[in-house]
C-alpha positions as CSV (number, residue, x, y, z in Angstrom):
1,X,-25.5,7.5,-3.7
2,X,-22.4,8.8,-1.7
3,X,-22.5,12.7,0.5
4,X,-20.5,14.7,-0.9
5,X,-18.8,17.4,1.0
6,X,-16.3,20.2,0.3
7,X,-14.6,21.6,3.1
8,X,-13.8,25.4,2.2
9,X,-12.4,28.7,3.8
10,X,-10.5,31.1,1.6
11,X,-8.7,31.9,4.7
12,X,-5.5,29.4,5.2
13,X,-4.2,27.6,8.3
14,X,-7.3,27.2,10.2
15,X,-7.6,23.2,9.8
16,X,-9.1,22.5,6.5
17,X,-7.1,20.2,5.7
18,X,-6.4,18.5,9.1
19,X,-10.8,18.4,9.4
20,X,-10.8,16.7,6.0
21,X,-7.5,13.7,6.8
22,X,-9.1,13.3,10.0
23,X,-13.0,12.8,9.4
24,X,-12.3,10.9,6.4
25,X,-9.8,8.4,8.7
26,X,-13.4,8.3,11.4
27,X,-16.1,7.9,8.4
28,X,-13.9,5.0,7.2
29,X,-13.3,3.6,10.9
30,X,-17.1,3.6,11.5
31,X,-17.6,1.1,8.8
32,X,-17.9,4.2,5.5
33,X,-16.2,3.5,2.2
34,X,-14.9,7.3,2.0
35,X,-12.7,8.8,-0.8
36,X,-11.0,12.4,-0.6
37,X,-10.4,14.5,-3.3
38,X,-7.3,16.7,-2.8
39,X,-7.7,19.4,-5.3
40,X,-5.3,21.6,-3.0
41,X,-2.0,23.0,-5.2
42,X,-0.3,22.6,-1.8
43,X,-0.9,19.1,-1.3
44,X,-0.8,18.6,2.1
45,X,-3.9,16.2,2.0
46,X,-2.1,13.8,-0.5
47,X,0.8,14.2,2.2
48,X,-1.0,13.5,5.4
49,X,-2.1,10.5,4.3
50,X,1.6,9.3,3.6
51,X,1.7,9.7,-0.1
52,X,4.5,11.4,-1.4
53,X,2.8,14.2,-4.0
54,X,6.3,14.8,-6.2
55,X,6.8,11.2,-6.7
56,X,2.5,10.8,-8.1
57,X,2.6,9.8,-11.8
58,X,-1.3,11.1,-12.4
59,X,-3.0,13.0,-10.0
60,X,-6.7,15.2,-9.7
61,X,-4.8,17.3,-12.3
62,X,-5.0,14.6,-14.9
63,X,-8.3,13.7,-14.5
64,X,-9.1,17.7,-14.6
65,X,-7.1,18.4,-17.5
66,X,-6.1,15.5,-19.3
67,X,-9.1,13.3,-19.2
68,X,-7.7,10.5,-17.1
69,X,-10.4,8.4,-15.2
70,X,-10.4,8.0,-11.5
71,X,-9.7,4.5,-11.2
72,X,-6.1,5.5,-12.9
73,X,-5.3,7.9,-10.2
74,X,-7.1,7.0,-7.0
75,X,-4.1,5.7,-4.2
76,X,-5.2,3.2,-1.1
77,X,-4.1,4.8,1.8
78,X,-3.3,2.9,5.5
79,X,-7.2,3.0,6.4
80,X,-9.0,-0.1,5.3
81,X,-12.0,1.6,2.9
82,X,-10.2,5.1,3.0
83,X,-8.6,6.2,-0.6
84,X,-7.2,9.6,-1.7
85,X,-7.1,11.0,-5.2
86,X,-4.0,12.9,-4.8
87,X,-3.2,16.5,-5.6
88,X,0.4,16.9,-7.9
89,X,2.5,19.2,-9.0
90,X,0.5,20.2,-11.9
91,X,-2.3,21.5,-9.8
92,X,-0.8,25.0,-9.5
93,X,-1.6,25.7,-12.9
94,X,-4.9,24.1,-13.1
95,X,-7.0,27.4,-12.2
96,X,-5.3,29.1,-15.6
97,X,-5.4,25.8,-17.7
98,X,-9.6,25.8,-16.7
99,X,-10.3,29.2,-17.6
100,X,-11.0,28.3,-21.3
101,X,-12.3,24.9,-20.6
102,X,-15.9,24.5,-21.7
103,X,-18.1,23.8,-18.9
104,X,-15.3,24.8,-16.9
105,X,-17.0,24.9,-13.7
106,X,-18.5,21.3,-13.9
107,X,-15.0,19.6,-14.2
108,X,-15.1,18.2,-11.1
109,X,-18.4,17.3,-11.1
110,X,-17.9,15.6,-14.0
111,X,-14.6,13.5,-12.8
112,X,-16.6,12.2,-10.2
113,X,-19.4,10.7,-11.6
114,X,-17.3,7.7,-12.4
115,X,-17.0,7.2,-8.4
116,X,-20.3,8.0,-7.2
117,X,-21.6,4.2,-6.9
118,X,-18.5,3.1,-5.1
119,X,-18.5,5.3,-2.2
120,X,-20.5,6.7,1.1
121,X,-18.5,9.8,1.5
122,X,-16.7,12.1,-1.1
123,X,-14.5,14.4,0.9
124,X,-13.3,17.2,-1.3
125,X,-10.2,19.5,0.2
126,X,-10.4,22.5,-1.2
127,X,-7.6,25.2,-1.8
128,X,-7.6,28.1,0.7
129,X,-9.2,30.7,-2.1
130,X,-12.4,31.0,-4.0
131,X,-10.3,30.2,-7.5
132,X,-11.9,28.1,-10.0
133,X,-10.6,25.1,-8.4
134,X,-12.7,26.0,-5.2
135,X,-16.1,26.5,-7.5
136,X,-15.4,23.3,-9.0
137,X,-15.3,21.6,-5.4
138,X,-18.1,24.0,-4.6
139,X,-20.3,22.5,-7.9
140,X,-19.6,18.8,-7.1
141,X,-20.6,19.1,-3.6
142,X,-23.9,18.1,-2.5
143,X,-22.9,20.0,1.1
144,X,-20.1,22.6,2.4
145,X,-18.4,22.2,5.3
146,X,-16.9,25.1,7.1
147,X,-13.9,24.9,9.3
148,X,-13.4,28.0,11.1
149,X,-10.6,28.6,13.7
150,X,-10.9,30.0,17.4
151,X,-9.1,33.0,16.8
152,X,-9.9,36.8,16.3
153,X,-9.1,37.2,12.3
154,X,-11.1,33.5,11.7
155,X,-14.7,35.2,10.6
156,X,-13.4,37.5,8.6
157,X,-13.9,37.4,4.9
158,X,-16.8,34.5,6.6
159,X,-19.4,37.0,5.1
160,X,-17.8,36.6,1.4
161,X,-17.2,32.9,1.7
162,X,-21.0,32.3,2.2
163,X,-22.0,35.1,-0.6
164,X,-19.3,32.9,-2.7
165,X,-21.5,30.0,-2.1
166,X,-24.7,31.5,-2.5
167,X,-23.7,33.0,-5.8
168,X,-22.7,29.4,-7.0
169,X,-26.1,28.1,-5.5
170,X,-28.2,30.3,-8.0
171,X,-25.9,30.4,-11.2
172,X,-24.6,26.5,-10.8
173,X,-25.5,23.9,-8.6
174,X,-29.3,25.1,-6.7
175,X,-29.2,22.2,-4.2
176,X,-26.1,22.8,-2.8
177,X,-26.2,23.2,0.6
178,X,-24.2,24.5,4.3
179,X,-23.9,21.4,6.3
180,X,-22.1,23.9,8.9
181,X,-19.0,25.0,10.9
182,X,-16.9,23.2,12.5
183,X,-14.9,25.2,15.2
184,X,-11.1,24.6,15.0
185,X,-8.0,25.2,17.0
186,X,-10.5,25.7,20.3
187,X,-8.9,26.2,23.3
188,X,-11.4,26.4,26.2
189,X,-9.2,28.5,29.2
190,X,-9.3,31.6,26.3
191,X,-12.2,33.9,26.8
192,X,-11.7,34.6,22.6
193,X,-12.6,31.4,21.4
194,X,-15.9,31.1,23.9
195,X,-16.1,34.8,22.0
196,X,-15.8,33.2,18.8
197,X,-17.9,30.6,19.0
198,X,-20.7,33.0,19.8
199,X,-20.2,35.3,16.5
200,X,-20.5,31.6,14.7
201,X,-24.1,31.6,16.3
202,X,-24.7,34.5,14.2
203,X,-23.4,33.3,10.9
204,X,-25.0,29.6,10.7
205,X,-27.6,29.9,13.5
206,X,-28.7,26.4,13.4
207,X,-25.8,25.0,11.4
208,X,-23.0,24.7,14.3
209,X,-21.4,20.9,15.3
210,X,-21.5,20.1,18.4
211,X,-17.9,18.6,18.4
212,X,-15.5,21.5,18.7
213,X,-11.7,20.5,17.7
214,X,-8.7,21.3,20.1
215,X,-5.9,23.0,19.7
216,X,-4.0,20.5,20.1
217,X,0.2,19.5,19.6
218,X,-0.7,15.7,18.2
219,X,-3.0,17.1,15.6
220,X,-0.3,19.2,14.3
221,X,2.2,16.5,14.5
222,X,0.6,13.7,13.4
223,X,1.0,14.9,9.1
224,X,4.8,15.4,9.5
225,X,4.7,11.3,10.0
226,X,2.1,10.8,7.2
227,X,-0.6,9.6,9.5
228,X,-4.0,10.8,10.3
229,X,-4.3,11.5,14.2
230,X,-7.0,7.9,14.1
231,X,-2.8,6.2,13.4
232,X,-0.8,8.5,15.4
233,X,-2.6,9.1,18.7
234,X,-6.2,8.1,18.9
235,X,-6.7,8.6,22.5
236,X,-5.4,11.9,22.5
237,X,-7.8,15.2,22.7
238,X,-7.7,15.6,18.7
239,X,-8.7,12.3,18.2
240,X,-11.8,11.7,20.0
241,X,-13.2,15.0,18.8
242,X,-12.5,14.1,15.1
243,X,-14.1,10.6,16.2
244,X,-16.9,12.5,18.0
245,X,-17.4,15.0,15.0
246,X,-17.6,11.9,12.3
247,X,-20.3,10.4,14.3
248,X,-22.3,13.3,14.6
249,X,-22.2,13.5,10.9
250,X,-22.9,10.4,10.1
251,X,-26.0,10.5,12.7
252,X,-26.9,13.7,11.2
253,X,-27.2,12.1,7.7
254,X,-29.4,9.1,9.1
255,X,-31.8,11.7,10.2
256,X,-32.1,13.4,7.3
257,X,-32.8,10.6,4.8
């Protein structure tokens, strides 16, 4: 049976999307059949991995709404044993469209059941919101995964993230579980994010990776050419902590089986 792993934080542009390209690109290079699930209006999953969203003929949507299977919409992307089921255009609505769906908040869970046997790793990019969409990623997940950036505003709304997923723990899915935060966007000459990191200590006492992400220009440049940074630069800072961090989970899940 695959891990499955959502990587939320209702707060935007602190490298939820970049963790979930990039670990996925790692899992896969270590030898891990790894599929992510982009059910992000914006995207920008489907379009770091060099698949153009607005051109998709089915995406998540379909599958969510319109009953498609997974093997109609699931794309290959450069990474031998890497695939993406992409996010399209009709994502934006799908939060409305679900609210009088039976079961509503089992969707996802549902989708992927057809996958589960062909995979090691589910990787499940979540919007940057606690919507519907983020409770279905939330209810297919066996484990959340946190990014949280090096900056002063990053633990806020932290507190109502984790009552989110406590909440969905005792009405909807009891064994899902933290796996952690992963500390973004670190830049170790700035006393804050040293700050930072502390507060984390706090919030997830034993539940903090060990690999810390950089701030770092390649990271940040590497989506504009549709490549994860393991394609664009894998010697640079980025890349050997996204390496580092994919190791430490998969060693992480040897232990724990």
């Amino acid at each position: 049976m695959p891990k499955i792993i959502s990587l939320v934080n209702q707060k935007g542009g602190v490298g939820k999307t970049t963790t979930a390209v990039n670990l996925g690109a790692y899992l896969s290079s270590l030898g891990k059949f790894v599929l992510l699930v982009d059910i992000d209006p914006q995207a920008n999953a489907t379009s770091g991995l060099g698949i153009d969203h607005r051109t998709v003929e089915k995406g998540i949507y379909d599958a969510l709404i319109n009953g498609s299977s997974l093997r109609e919409i699931i794309k290959n992307t450069n990474h031998d044993g890497y695939r993406v089921a992409p996010a399209t255009l009709g994502l934006a609505g799908a939060n409305v469209e679900l609210i009088n769906v039976a079961n509503r908040e089992f969707k996802l869970r549902e989708v992927l059941e057809e996958a589960k046997h062909a995979y090691d790793y589910i990787l499940i990019d979540c919007p940057p919101s606690l919507g519907l969409l983020t409770i279905n990623g939330l209810v297919a997940a066996d484990e959340v995964l946190i990014p949280v950036q090096a900056e002063y505003y990053a633990l806020e709304g932290l507190g109502q993230l984790l009552e989110t997923v406590n909440l969905v723990k005792e009405n909807l899915h009891p064994n899902l579980d933290v796996k952690g935060a992963v500390l973004t966007m670190f830049d170790s000459r700035n006393k804050l994010s040293t700050d930072v990191l502390d507060e984390l200590y706090k919030y997830f006492p034993n539940k903090i990776f060990r690999s810390v992400i950089p701030r770092s220009v390649r990271l940040a440049e590497a989506p504009s050419f549709g490549k994860s940074i393991l394609h664009y630069d894998p010697s640079s800072k980025g890349g050997k902590a996204y390496e580092r961090l994919a190791k430490e989970i998969i060693e992480m899940d040897q232990q724990n089986t």
